[in-house]
Backbone as numpy.savetxt, mean C-alpha at the origin, in Angstrom:
# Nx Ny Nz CAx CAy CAz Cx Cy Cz
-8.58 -13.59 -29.54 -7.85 -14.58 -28.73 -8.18 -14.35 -27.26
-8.62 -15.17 -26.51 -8.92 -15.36 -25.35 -8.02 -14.98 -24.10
-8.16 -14.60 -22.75 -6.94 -14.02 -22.00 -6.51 -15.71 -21.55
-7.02 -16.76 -21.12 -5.98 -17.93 -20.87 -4.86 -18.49 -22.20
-5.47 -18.11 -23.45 -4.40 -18.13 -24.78 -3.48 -17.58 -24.56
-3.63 -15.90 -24.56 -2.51 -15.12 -24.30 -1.54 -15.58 -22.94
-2.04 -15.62 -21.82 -0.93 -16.30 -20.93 -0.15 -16.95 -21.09
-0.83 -18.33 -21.92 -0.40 -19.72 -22.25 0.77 -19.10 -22.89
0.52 -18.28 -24.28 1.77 -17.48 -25.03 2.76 -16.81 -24.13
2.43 -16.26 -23.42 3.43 -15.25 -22.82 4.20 -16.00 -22.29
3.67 -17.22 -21.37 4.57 -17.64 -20.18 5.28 -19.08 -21.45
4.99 -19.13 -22.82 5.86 -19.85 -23.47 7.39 -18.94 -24.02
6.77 -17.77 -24.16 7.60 -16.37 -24.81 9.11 -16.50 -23.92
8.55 -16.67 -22.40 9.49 -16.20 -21.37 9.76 -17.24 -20.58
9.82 -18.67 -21.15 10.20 -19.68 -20.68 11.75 -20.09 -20.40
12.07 -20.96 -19.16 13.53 -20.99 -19.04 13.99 -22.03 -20.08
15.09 -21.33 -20.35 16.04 -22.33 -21.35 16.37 -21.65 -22.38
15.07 -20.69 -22.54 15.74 -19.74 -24.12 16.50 -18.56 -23.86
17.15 -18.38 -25.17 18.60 -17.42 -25.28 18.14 -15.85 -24.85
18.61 -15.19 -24.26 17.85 -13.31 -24.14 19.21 -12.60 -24.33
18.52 -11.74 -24.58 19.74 -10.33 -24.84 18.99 -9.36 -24.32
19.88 -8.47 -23.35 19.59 -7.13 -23.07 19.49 -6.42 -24.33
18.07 -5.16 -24.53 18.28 -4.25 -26.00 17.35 -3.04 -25.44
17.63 -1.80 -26.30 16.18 -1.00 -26.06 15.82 -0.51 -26.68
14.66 -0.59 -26.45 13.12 0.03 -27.45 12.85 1.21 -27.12
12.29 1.52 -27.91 11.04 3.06 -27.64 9.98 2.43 -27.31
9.47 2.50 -26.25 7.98 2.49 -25.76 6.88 2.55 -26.91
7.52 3.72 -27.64 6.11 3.90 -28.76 5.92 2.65 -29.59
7.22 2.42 -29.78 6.86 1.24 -30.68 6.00 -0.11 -30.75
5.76 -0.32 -29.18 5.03 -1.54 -28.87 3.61 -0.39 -28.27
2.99 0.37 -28.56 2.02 0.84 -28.81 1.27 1.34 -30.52
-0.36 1.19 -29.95 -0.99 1.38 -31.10 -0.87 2.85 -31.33
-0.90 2.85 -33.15 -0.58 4.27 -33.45 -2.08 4.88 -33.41
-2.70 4.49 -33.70 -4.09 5.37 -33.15 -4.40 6.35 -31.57
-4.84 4.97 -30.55 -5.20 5.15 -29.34 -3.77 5.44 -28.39
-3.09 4.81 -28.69 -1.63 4.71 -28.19 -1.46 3.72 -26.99
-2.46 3.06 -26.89 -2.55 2.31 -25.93 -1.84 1.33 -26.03
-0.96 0.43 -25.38 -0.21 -1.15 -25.14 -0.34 -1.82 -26.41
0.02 -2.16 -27.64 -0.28 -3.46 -28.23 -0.17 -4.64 -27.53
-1.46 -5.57 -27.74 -1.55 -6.50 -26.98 -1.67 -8.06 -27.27
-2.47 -9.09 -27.68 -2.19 -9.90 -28.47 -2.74 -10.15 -29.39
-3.70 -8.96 -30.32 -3.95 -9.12 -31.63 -3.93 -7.79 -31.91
-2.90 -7.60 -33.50 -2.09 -6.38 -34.00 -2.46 -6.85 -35.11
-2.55 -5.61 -35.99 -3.12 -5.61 -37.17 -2.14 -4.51 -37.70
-1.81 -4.55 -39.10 -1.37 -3.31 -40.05 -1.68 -3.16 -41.34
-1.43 -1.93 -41.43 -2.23 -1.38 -42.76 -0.81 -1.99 -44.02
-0.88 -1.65 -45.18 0.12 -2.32 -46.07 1.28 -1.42 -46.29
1.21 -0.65 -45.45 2.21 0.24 -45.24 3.21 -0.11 -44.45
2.81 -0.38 -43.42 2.69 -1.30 -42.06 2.89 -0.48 -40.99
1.58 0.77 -40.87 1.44 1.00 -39.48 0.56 0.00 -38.59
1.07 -0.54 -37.59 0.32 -0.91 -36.70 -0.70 -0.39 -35.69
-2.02 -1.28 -35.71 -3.30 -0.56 -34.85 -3.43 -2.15 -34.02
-4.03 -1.45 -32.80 -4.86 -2.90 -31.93 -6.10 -3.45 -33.14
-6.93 -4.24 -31.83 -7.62 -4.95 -32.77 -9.38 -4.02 -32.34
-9.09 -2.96 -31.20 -10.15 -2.48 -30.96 -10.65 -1.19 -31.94
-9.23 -0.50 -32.24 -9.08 0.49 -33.17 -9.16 0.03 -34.69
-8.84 -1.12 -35.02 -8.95 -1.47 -36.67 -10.77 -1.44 -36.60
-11.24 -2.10 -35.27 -12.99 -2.35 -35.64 -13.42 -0.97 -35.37
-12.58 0.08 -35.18 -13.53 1.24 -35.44 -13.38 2.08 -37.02
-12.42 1.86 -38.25 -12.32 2.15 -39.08 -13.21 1.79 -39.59
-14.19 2.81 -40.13 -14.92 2.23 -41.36 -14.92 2.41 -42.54
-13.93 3.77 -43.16 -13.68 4.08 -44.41 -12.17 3.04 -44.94
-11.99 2.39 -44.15 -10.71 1.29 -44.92 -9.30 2.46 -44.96
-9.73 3.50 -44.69 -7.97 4.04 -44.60 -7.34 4.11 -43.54
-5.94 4.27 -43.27 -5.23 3.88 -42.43 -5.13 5.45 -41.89
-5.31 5.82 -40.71 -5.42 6.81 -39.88 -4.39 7.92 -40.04
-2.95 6.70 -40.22 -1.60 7.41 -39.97 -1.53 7.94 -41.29
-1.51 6.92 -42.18 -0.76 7.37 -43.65 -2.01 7.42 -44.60
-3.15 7.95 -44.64 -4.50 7.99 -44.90 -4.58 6.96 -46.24
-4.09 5.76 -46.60 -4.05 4.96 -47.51 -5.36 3.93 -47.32
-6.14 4.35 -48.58 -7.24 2.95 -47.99 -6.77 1.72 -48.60
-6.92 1.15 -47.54 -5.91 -0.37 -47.53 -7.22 -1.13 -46.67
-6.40 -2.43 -46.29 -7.35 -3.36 -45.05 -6.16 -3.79 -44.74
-6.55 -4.19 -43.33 -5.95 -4.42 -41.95 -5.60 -6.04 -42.07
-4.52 -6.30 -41.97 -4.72 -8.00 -41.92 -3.57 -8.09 -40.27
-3.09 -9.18 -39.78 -3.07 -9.53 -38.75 -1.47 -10.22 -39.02
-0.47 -9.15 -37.92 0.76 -9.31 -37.95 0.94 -10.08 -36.81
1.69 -11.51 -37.09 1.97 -12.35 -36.21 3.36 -12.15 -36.26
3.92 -11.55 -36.86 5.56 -11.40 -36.15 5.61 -10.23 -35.31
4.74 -9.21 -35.17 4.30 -8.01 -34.34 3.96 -8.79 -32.91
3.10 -9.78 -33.13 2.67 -10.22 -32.10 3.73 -10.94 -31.09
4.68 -11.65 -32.11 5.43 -12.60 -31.70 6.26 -11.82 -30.73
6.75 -10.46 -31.30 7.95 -9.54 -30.72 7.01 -9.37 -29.51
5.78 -8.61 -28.97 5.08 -7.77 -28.36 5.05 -8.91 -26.93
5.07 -10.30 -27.24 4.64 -11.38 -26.58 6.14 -11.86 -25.61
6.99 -11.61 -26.92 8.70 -11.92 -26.35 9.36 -11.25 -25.63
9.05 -9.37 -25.63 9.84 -8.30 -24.78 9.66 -8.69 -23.43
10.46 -8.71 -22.83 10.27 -9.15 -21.61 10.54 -7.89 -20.56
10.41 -6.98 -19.62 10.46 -5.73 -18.99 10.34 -6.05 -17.31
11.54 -5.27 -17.18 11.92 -5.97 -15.82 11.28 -4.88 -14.85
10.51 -5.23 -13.95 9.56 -4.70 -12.74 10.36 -3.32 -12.54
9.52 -2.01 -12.50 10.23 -0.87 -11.93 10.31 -1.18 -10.05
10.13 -2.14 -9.43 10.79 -2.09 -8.66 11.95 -3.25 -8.21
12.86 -3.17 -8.94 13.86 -4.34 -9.54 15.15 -4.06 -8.70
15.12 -2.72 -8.32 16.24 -2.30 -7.30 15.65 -2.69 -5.53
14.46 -2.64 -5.50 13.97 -2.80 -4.41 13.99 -4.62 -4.03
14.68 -5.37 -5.57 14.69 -7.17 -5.31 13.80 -7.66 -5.58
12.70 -7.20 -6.83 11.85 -8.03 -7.59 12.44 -8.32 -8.73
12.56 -9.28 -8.97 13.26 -10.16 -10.34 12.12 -10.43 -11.37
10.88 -10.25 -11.57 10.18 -10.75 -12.10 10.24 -10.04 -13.60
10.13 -10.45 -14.96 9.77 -9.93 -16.08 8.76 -9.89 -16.87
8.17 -9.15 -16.93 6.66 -9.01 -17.64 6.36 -8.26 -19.06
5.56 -8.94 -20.11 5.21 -7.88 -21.40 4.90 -6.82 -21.08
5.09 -5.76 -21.91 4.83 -4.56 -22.13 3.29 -4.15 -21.29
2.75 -4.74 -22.11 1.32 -4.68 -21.58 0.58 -5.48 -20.27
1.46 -6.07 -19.68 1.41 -6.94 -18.27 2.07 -6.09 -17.52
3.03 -5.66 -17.48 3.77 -4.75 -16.84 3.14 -4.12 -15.46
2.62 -2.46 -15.91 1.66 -2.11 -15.07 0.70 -2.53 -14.28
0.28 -3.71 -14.90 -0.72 -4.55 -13.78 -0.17 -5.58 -13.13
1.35 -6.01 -13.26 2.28 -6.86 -12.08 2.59 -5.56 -11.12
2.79 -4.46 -11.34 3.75 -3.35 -10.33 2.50 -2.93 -9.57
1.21 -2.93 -9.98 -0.04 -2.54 -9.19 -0.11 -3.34 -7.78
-0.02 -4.63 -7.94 0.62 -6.00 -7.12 1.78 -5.83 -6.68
2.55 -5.64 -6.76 4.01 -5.66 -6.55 4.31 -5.66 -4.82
4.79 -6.83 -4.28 4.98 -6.74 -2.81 6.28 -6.22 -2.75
7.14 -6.31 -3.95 8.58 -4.80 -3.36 8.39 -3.73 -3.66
7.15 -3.31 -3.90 7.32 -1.75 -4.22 7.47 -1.37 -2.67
8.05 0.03 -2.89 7.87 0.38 -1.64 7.31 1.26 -1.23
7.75 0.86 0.80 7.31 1.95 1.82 8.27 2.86 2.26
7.98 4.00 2.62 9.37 4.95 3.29 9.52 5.12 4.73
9.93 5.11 5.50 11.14 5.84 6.67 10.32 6.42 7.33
9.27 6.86 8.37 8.43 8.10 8.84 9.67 8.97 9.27
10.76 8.77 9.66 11.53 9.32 10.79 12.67 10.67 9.82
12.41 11.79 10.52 12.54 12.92 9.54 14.04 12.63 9.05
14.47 13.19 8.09 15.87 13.26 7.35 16.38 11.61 7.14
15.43 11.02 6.61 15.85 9.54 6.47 15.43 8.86 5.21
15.83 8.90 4.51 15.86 8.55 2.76 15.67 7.26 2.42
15.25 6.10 4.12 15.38 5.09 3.16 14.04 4.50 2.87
13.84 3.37 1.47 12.97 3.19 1.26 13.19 1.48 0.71
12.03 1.17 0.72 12.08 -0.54 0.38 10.73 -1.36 0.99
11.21 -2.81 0.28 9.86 -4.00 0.70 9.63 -3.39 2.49
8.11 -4.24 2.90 7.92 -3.98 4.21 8.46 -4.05 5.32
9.08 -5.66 4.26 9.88 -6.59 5.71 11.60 -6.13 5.75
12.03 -5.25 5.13 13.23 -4.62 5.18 13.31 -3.54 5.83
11.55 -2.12 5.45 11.58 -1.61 6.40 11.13 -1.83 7.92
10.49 -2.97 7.86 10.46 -3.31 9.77 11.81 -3.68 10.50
12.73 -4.27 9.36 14.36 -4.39 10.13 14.86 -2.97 10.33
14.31 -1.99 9.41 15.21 -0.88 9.23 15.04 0.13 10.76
13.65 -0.04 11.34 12.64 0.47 12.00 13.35 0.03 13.32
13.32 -1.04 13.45 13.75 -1.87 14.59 15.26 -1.70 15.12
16.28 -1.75 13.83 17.77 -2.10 14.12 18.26 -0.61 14.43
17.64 0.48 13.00 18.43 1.49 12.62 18.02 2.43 13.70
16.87 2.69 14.16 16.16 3.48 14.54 15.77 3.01 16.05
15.77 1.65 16.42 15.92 1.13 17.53 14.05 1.44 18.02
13.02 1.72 17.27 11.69 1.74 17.31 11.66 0.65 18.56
10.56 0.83 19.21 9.57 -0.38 19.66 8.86 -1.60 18.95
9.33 -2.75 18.93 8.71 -3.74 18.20 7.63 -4.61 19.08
6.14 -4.79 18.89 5.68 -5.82 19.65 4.94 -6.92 18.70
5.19 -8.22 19.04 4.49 -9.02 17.60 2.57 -8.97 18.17
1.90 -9.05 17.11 0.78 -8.76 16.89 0.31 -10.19 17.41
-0.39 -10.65 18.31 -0.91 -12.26 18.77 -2.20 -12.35 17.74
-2.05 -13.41 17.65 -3.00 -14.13 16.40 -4.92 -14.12 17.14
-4.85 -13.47 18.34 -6.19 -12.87 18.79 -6.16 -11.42 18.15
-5.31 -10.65 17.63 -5.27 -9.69 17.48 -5.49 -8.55 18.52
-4.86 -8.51 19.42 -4.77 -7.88 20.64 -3.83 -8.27 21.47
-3.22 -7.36 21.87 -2.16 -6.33 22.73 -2.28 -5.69 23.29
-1.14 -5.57 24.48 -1.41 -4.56 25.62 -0.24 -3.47 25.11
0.19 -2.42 25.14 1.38 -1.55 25.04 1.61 -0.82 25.80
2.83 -0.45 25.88 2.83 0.72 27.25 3.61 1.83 25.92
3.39 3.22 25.45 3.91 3.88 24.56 4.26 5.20 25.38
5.27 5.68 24.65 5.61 6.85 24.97 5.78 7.68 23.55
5.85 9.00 23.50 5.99 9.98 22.75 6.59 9.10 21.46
6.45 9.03 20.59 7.50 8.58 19.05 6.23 7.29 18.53
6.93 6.60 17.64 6.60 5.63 17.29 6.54 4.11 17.56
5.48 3.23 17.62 5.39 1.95 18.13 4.94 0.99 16.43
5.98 0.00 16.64 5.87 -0.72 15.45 5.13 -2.41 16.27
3.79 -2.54 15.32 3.37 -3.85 15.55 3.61 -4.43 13.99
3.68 -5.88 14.83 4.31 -6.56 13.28 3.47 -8.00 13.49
3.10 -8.94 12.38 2.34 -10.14 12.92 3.42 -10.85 12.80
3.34 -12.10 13.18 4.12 -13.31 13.42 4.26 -13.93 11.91
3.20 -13.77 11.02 3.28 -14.62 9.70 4.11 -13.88 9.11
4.85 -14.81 8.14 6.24 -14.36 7.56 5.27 -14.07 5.73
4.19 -14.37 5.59 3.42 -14.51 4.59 3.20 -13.10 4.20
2.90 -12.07 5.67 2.26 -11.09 5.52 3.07 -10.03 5.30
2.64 -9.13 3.98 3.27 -7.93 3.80 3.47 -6.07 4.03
2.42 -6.23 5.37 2.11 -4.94 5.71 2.86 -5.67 7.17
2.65 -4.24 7.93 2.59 -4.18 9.55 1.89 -2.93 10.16
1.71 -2.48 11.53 1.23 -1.36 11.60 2.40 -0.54 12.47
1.64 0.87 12.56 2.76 1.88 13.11 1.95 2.55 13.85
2.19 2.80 15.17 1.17 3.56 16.24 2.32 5.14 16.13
1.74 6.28 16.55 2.33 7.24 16.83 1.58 7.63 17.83
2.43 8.11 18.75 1.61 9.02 19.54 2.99 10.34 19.90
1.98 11.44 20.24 2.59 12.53 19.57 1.91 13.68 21.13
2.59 14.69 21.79 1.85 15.39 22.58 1.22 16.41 21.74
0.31 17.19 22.38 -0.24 18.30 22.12 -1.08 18.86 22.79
-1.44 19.65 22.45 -2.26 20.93 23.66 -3.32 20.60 24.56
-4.26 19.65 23.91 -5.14 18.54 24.57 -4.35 18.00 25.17
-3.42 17.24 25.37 -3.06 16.12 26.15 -2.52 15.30 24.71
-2.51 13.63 24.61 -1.88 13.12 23.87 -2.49 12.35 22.57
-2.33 12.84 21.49 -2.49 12.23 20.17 -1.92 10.84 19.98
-2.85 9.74 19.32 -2.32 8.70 18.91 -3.27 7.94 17.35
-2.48 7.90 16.26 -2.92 8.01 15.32 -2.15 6.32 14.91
-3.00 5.53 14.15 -2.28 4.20 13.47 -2.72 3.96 12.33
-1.57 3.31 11.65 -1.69 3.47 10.26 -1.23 1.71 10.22
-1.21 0.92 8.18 -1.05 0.06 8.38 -0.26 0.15 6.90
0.90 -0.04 7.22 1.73 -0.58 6.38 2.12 -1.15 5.23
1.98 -1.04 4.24 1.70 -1.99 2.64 2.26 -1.25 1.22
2.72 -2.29 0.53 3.55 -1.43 -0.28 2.61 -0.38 -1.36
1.00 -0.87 -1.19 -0.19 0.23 -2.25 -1.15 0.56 -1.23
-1.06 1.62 -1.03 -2.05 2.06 -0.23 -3.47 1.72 -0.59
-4.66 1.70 -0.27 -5.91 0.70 -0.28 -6.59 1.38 0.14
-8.04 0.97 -0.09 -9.10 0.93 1.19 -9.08 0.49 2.45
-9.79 1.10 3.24 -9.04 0.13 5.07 -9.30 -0.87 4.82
-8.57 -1.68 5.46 -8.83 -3.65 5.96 -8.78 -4.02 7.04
-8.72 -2.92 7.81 -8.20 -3.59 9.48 -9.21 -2.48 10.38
-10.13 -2.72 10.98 -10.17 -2.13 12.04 -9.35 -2.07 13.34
-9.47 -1.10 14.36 -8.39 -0.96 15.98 -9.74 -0.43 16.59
-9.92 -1.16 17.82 -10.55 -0.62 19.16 -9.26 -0.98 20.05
-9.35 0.60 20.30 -8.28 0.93 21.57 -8.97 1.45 22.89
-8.41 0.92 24.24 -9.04 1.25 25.31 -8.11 1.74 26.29
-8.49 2.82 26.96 -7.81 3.07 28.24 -8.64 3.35 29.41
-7.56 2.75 30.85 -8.64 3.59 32.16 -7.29 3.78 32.68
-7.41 4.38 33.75 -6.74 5.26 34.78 -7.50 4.94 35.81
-6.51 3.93 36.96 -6.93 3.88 38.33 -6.56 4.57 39.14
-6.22 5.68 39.10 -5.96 6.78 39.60 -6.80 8.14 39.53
-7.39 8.54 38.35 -8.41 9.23 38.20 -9.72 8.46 37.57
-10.12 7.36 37.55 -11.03 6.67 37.37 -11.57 7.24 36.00
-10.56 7.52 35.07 -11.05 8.44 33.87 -11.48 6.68 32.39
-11.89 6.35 32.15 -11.99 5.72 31.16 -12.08 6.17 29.73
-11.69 5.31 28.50 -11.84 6.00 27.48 -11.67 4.85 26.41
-12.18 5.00 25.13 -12.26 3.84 24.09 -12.70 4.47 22.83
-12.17 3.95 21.84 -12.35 4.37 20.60 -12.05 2.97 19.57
-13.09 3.28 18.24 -13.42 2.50 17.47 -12.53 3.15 16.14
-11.93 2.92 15.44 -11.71 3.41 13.78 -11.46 2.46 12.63
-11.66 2.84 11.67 -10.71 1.94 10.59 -9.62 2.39 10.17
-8.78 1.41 10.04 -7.06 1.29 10.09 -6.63 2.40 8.77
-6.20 3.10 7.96 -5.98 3.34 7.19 -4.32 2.38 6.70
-4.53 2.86 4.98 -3.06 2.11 4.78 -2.36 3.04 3.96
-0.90 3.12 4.01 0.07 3.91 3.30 1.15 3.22 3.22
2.19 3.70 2.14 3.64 3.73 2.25 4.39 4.44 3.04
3.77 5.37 3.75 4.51 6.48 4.35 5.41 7.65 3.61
4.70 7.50 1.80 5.49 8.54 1.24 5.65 10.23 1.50
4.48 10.22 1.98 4.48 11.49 2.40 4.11 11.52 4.05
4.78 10.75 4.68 4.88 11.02 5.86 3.72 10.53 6.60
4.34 10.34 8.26 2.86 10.52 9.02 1.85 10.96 8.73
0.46 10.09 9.17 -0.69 10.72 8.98 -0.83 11.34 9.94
-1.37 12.76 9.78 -2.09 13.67 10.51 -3.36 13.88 11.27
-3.93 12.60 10.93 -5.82 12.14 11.06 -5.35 11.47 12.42
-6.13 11.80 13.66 -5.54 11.16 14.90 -6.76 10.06 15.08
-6.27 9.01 15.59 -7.63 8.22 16.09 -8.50 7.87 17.48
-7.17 8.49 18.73 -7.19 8.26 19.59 -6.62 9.69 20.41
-7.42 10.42 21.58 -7.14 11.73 21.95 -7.10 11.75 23.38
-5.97 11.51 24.48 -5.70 11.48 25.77 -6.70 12.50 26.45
-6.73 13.37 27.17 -7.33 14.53 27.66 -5.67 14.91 28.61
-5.55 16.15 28.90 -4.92 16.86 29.86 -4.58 16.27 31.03
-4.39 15.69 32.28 -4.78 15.82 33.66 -5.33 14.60 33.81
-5.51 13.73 32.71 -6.30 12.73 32.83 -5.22 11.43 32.29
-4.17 11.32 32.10 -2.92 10.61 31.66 -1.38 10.49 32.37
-0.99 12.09 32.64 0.23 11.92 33.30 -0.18 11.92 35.02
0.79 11.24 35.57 0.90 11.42 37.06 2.18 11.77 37.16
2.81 13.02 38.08 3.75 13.65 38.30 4.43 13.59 36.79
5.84 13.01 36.78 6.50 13.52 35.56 5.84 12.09 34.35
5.53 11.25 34.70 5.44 10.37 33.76 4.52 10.41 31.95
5.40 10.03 31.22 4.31 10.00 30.24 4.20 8.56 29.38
3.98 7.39 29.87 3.84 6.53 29.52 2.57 5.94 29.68
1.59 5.80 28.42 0.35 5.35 28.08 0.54 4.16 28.25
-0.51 3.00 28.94 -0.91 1.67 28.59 -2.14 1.73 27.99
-2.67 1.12 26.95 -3.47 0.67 25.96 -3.45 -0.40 25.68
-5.21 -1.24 25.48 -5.04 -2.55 24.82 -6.00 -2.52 23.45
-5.16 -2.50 22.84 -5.59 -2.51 21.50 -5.92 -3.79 20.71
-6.66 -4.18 20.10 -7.01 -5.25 19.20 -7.79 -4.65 17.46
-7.10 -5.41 17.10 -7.00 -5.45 15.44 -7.52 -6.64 14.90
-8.66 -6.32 13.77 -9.01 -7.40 13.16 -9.36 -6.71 11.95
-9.65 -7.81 10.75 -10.01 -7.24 9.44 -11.15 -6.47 9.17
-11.62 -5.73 8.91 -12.59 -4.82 8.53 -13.82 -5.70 7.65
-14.73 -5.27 7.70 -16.08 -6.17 6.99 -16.68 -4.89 6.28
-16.60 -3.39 6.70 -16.66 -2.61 5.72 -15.90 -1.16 6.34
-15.91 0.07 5.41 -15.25 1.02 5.67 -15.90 2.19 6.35
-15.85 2.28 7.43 -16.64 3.32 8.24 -15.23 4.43 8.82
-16.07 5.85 9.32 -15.45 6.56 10.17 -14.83 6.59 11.12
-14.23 7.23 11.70 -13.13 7.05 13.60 -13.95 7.16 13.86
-13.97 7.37 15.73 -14.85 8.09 15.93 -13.86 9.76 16.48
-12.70 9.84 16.65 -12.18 10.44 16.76 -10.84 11.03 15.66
-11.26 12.35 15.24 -10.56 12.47 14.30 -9.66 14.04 14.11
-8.79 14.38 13.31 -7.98 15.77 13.50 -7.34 15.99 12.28
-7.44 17.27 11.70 -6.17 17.43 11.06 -4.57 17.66 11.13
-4.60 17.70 12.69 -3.09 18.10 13.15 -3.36 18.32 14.29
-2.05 18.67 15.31 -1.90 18.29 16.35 -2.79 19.53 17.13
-3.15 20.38 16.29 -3.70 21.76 17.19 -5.67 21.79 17.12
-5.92 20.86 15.74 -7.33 20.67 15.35 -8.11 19.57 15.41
-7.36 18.95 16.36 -8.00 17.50 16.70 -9.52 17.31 17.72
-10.36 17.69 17.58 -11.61 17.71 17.98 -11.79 16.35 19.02
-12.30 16.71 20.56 -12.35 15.27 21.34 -13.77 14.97 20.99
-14.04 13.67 21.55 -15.31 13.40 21.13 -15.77 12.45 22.88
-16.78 12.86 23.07 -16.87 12.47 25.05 -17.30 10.50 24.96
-16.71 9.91 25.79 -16.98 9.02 25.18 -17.92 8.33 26.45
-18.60 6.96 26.59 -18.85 6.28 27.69 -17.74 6.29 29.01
-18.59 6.70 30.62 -17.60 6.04 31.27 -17.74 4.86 31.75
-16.63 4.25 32.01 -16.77 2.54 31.90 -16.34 2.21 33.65
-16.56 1.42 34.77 -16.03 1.15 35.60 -14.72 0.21 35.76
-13.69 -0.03 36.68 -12.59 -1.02 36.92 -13.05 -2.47 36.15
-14.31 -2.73 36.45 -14.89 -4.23 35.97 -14.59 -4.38 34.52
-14.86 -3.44 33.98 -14.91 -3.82 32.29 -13.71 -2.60 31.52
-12.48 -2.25 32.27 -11.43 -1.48 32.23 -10.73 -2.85 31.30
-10.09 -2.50 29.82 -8.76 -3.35 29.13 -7.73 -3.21 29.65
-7.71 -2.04 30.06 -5.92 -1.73 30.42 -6.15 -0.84 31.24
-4.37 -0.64 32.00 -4.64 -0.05 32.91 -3.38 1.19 32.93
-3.62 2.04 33.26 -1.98 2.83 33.33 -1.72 3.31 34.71
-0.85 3.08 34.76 -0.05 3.01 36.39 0.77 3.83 36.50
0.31 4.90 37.87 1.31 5.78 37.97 2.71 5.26 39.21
C-alpha cells in the first residue's frame, strides 16, 4: 500500500464526528514481534496470530512463525490494521499546547516537527520551559531581558551590556528568535549568539557583526554561522565575537554598540572567532577598517 493510501486512511481513522474513548495500550502491542519496530499499514499473522510487518514476513523463508516456531503462512490482518490506523496518540508535547493526534507510527515523526516542543530559560535557577513565542514573553516580561525586533533588512544597531540581548523578527509565522550574550572576561568582552528553535539543526542564519571606536580608532568585524538550540543545556560556550582590553571601555562604561546583520545561510562554515569558555577564547587579529567604512560606533 502506497504512503498517499495510508494517509488517505489515517486522516479517515481520525476524522471529526466519530465517537473516541480515552484507553491504554502497551506499546508492544502495536509493534512487530520480530524487529519490534511500529506496525504500520500492512500486518500480517501467523495462525496463531502473532503479528509481523510486511518487511519481516518477506524475510521468512522456512514458513515458520519466529515467535511460536509453527510453520504456518502469513496472511494479512485487516482488523490489526484497522486498530493500528484508529489509535490515535496525543503529541508528547501536549502540555506545552499541541493538540494534535497522531498513529503510533506517525507519532515520532510529527514531535521531530513539533513547533511546541520546547526551549528552556538560559537564566540560572529558572525551570521554565515551553513554545518559542511563550519563551520570548517569558524573557521579556519575567526577566525584563532586552528586546529589539529584527528589521526585515536583517540588521540592527544594539547598544549591549553584560547579560543577555533578545532579537525577535516581526513575523508572527516565525518560530525561532535569537539571543546575544555578552559576558566579561580576561580579554576584555565575550559575545556569543545563538538562534532559538524548538530542534536544534544545522546553522541557517549567518551574523556579521561590526565594531569601531572613535576614540581609539580600534576597528573590528567578524563573520560566523548562527548556531541553533533549545537552550537545554544552557548557554553556549563557543564565543563568536571577542572585545580586546583597553580597546572598549572608556572610564567606567561598559556598553558595546554593534551593528549586526543576519541573513539565512547558503552553507555551513566556521566563526572566525571561537572559545571554549570564558578563559580559552583565542582572538583572531582582524582588518583595520577607517571612520569611512565603520557600522557602528561606540561612544564614550
Amino acid at each position: 500500500m502506497n504512503g498517499s493510501s495510508s494517509n488517505k486512511r489515517s486522516a479517515e481513522a481520525i476524522r471529526e464526528g466519530d465517537t473516541w474513548m480515552d484507553v491504554r495500550i502497551l506499546k508492544e502491542t502495536l509493534d512487530c514481534t520480530i524487529c519490534f519496530e511500529h506496525l504500520t499499514t500492512e500486518i500480517y499473522q501467523c495462525s496463531v496470530g502473532h503479528f509481523v510487518c510486511s518487511s519481516c514476513r518477506d524475510k521468512i523463508l522456512d514458513k515458520k512463525c519466529p515467535t511460536c516456531s509453527i510453520k504456518t503462512s502469513f496472511n494479512r490482518c485487516f482488523g490489526m490494521e484497522h486498530v493500528v490506523q484508529s489509535v490515535a496518540f496525543p503529541c508528547s508535547n501536549a502540555k506545552y499546547g499541541c493538540r494534535e493526534g497522531h498513529t503510533y507510527y506517525q507519532k515520532e515523526r510529527h514531535e521531530q516537527v513539533c513547533t511546541y516542543a520546547p526551549c528552556f530559560c538560559p537564566a540560572p535557577d529558572c525551570s521554565f520551559a515551553g513554545p518559542t513565542s511563550e519563551l520570548l514573553d517569558h524573557l521579556s516580561i519575567y526577566h525584563v531581558s532586552p528586546c529589539t525586533d529584527l528589521l526585515d533588512s536583517g540588521t540592527v544597531s544594539l547598544s549591549l551590556e553584560p547579560g543577555i540581548h533578545v532579537l525577535s523578527s516581526r513575523s508572527k509565522t516565525t518560530n525561532y528568535f535569537f539571543l546575544l550574550n555578552m559576558e566579561p572576561e580576561h580579554l576584555g568582552y565575550a559575545i556569543s549568539v545563538v538562534c532559538i528553535q524548538p530542534k536544534a539543526t544545522e546553522p541557517k542564519f549567518t551574523c556579521n557583526m561590526n565594531y569601531y571606536c572613535s576614540v581609539t580608532g580600534y576597528c573590528q568585524s567578524s563573520s560566523c554561522h548562527i548556531k541553533s538550540s533549545t537552550l537545554s543545556d544552557g548557554l553556549p560556550t563557543d564565543y563568536d565575537f571577542i572585545l580586546p582590553k583597553g580597546k572598549v571601555s572608556v572610564g567606567d562604561q561598559t556598553v558595546v554598540m554593534l551593528r549586526i546583520t543576519i541573513h539565512e545561510a547558503s552553507s555551513v562554515g566556521r566563526s572566525r572567532v571561537q572559545g571554549n569558555g570564558p578563559t580559552s577564547a583565542p582572538l583572531t587579529p582582524f582588518r583595520c577598517c577607517s571612520d569611512d567604512d565603520a557600522d557602528i560606533l561606540f561612544t564614550p
